[in-house]
N, C-alpha and C positions, 0 to 999 in steps of 0.2 A: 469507346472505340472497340476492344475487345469482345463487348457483345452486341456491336453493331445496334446500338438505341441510342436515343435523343430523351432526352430529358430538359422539359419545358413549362417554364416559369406562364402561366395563364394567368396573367393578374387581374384582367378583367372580371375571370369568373372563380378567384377565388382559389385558387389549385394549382398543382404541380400535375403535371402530365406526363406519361411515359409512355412512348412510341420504339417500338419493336419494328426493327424493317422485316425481318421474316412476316409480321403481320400485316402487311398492306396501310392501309388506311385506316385500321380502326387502334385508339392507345387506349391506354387505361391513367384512371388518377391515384396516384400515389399518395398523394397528399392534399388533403380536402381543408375549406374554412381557413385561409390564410390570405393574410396580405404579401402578398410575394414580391420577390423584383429581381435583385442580382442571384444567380447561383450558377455554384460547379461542385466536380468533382475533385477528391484528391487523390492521390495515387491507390491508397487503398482500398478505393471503390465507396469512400462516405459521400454524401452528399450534403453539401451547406446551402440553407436558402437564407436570403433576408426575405425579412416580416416588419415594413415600415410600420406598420402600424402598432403593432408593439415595439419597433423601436430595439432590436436583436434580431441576433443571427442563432440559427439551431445546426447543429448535425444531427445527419437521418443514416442508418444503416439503412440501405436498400429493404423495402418493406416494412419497416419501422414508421410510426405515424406520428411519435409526439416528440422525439429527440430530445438533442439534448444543447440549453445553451452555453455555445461557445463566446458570445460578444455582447454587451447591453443586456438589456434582460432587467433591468432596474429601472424602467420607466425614462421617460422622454427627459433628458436637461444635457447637460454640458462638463459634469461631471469624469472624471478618466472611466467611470463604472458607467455610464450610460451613452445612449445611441439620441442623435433624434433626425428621426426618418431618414434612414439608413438607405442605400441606393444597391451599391453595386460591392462584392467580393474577390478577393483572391486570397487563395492559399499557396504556402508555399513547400517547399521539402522537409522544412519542421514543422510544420500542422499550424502553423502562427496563420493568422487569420486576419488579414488588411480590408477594412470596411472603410467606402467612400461615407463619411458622415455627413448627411447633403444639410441638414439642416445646422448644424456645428459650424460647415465651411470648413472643413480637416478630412484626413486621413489618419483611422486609427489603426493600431498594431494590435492585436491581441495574442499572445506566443500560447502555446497550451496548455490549458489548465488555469490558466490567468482569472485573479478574482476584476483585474482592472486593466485600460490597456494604456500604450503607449503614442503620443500624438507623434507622426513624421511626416504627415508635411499638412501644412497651412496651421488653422488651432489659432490665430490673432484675430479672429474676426471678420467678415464680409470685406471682401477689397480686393485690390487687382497690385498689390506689390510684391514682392517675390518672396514673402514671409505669410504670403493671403491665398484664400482660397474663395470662388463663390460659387458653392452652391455643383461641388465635385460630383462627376457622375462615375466612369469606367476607371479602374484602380487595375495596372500588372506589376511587377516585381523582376525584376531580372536576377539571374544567377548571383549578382554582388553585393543582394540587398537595395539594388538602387530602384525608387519608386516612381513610376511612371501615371499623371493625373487628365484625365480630361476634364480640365476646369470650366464644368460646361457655362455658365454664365460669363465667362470671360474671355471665353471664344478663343480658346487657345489649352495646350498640352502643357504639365509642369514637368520635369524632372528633381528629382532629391535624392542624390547618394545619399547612400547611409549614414547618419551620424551628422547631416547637415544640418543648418539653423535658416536656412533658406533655399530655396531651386530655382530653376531657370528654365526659362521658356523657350520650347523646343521647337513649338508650331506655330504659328496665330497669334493672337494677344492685340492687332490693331483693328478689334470690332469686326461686327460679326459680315461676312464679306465671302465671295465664292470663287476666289482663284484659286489656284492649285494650291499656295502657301500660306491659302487664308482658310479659317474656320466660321461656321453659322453650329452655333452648341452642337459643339462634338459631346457623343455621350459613349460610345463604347468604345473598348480597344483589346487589341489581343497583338500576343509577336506568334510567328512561325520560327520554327527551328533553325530558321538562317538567321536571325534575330530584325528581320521586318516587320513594320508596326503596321496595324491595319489599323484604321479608323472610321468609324460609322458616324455621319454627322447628321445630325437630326434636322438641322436649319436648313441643311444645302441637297439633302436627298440623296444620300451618297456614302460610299467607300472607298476613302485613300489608301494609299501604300508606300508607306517612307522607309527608305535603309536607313534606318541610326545614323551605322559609320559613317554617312555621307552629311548628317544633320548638325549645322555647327548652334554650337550650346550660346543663349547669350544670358 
């Protein structure tokens, strides 16, 4: 925001893109030869991509091309030190690094520096119970540590305070379906500063807009 640019994950062709609105139409590629997918910024202006295909996540100082990895980075399995095909990120005000692990069926934590991460939510295997994950896409974090999951394959939103052994489904979860309080793979999410959730659904062609406070947990 500060310097008014976009920075955009092109997976098809391989690259990170960076668009300058003082420059009209034309960006430039920051980051070339990558399998790309989730990424953002952190406060101090780093950039994190995943790279499903190697299975990690990198930080990039702005103009920096080969970074450095924060998550996985040891090859495709199931191990707490590896990723496999890795989707989507969040960071948070201590640089911990939350990767939807789509092929795992988890969400992993990586805190900074970490040679391994931390499972917090799903990590039991493909399945639709409130200790399961299938096949997670968009991962946020709220201020309390609590993890927010679009379990895209199960057509429905998880939540997992911190420190929980299971979450609870906040959206969806009774098949993939297009009412207001129903999901077709939801795969992205983000809050705004009032703490509303937005949600991009991949199946339904669309973006919703939930208050929390109004969202009863079951």
């Amino acid at each position: 925001k500060q310097s008014d640019t976009l920075i955009i994950s092109d997976r098809e062709n391989r690259r990170v893109v960076r668009w300058r609105r003082r420059d009209g139409t034309r960006g430039e590629t920051i980051i070339s030869n990558i399998s790309c997918f989730g990424l953002t910024v952190d406060d101090n202006g780093y950039l994190y991509v995943v790279d499903y295909e190697k299975h990690e996540v990198r930080r990039y100082k702005i103009g920096d091309t080969q970074g450095t990895v924060v998550a996985g980075g040891n090859g495709q399995g199931n191990g707490l030190d590896q990723l496999s095909e890795p989707r989507y990120i969040f960071v948070d005000r201590d640089h911990s690094v939350y990767v939807s692990d789509w092929g795992n069926h988890r969400v992993m934590k990586w805190e900074e520096g970490a040679k391994q991460g931390i499972v917090v939510a799903g990590g039991q295997g493909q399945g639709n119970s409130l200790t399961q994950l299938y096949h997670p896409n968009g991962v946020v974090v709220d201020q309390l540590g609590t993890v927010y999951v679009a379990d895209s394959w199960n057509h429905r939103i998880m939540r997992s305070p911190k420190g929980a052994t299971q979450g609870s489904v906040i959206i969806g979860g009774d098949g993939k379906r297009a009412q207001l309080n129903q999901l077709n793979y939801p795969v992205g999410l983000s809050f705004d500063r009032h703490g509303n959730l937005y949600l991009a659904e991949f199946g339904n062609n669309r973006v919703q807009k939930f208050n929390i406070a109004q969202i009863q947990f079951v």
